[in-house]
Backbone as CSV, one residue per row, in Angstrom:
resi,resn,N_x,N_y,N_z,CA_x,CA_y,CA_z,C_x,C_y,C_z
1,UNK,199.971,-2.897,152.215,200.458,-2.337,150.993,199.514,-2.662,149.838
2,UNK,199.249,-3.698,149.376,198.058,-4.435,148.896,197.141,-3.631,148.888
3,UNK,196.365,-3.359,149.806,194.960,-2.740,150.015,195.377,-1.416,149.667
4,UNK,196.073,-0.564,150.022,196.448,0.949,149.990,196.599,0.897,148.099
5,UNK,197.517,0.114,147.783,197.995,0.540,146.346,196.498,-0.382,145.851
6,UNK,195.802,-1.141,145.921,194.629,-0.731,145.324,193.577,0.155,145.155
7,UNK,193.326,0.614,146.148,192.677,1.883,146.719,193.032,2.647,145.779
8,UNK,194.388,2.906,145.584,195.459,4.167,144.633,195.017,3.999,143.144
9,UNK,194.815,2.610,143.371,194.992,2.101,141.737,193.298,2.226,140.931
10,UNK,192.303,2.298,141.768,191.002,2.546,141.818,190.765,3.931,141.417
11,UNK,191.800,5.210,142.667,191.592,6.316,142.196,191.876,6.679,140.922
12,UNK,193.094,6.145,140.699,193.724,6.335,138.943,192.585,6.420,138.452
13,UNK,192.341,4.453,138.143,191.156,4.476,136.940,189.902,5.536,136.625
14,UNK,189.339,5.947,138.019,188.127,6.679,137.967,188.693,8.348,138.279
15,UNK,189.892,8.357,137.559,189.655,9.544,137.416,190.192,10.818,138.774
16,UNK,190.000,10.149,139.741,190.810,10.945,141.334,191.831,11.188,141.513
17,UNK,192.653,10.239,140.916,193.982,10.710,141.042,194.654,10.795,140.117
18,UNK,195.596,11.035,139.344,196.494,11.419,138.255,196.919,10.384,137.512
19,UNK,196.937,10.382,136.049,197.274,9.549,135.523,198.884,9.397,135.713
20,UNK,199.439,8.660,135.533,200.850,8.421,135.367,201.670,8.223,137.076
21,UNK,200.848,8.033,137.876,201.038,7.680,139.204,201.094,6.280,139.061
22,UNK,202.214,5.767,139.866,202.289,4.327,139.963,201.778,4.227,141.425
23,UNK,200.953,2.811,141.355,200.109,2.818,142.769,200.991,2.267,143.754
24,UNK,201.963,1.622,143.470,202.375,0.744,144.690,203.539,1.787,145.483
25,UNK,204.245,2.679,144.749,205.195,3.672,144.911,204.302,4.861,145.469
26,UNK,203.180,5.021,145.456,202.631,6.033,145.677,201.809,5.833,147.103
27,UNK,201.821,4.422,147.350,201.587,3.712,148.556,202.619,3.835,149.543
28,UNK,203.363,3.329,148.818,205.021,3.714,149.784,205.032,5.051,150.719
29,UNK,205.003,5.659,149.474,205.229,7.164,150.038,204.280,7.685,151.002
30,UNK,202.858,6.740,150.945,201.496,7.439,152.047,202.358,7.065,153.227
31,UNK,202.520,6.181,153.580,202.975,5.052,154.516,204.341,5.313,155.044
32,UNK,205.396,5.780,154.573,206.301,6.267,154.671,205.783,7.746,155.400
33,UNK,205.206,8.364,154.834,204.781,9.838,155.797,204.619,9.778,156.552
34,UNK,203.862,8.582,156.851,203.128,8.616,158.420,204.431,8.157,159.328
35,UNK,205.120,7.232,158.901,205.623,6.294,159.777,207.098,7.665,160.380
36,UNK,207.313,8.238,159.286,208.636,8.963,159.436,208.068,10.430,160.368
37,UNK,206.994,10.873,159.711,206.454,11.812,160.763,206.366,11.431,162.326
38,UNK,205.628,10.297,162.473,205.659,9.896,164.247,206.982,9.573,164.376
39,UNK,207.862,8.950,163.656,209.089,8.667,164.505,209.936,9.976,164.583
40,UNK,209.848,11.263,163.563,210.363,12.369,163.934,209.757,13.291,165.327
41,UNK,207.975,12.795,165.904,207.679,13.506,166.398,208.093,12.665,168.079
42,UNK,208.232,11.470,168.106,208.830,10.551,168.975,210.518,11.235,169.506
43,UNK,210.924,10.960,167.898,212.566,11.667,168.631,212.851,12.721,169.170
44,UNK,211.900,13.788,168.728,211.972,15.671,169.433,210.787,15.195,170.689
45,UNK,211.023,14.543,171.233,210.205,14.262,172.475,208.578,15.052,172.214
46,UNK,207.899,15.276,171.355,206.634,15.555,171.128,206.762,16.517,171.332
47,UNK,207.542,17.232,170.227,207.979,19.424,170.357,207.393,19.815,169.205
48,UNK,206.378,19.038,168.585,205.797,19.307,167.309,204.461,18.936,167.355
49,UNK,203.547,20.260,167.103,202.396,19.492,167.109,202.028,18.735,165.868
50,UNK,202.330,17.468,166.401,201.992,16.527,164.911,200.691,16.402,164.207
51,UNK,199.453,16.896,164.714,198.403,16.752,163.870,198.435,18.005,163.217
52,UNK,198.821,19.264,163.482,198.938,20.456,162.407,200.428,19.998,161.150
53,UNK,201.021,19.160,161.803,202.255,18.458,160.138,201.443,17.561,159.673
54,UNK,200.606,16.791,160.256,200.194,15.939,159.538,199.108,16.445,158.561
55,UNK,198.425,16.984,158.919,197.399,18.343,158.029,198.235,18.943,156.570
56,UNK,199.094,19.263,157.231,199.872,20.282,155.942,200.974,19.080,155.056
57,UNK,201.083,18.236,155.434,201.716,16.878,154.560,200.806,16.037,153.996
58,UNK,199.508,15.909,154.227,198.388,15.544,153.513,197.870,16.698,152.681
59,UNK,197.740,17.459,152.956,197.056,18.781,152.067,198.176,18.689,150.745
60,UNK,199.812,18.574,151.171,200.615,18.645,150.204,200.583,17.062,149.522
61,UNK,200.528,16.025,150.026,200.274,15.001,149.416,199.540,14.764,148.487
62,UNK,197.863,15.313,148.632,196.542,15.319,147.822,197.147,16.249,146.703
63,UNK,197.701,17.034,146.878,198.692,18.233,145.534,199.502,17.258,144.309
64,UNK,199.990,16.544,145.252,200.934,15.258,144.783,200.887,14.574,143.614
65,UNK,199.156,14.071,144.250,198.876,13.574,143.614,197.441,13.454,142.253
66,UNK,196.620,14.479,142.874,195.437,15.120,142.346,195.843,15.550,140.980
């Protein structure tokens, strides 16, 4: 969490990512995607191709937050 919400907090300053983003909440939420995506793609017994959601939930994420 640490490392991620610095990373976040880096993009802020220089400009990459949006002002008014809080880094540690915005960490959450990377981390949270991932974790809730595989465990949704775990429970439908792998009926989803998860690297085309994971594509289009990052593409919408970078929206997020850009």
């Amino acid at each position: 969490m640490e490392t991620i919400s610095g990373i976040i907090a880096a993009g802020i300053a220089e400009g990459d990512i949006r002002q008014g983003v809080a880094s540690r909440e915005t960490a959450l939420t990377l981390l949270s995607m991932i974790q809730f995506t595989a465990l949704r793609w775990t429970l439908s017994n792998e009926s989803f191709d998860i690297r085309g959601e994971a594509e289009k939930l990052w593409k919408n994420f970078t929206v997020l937050i850009g």
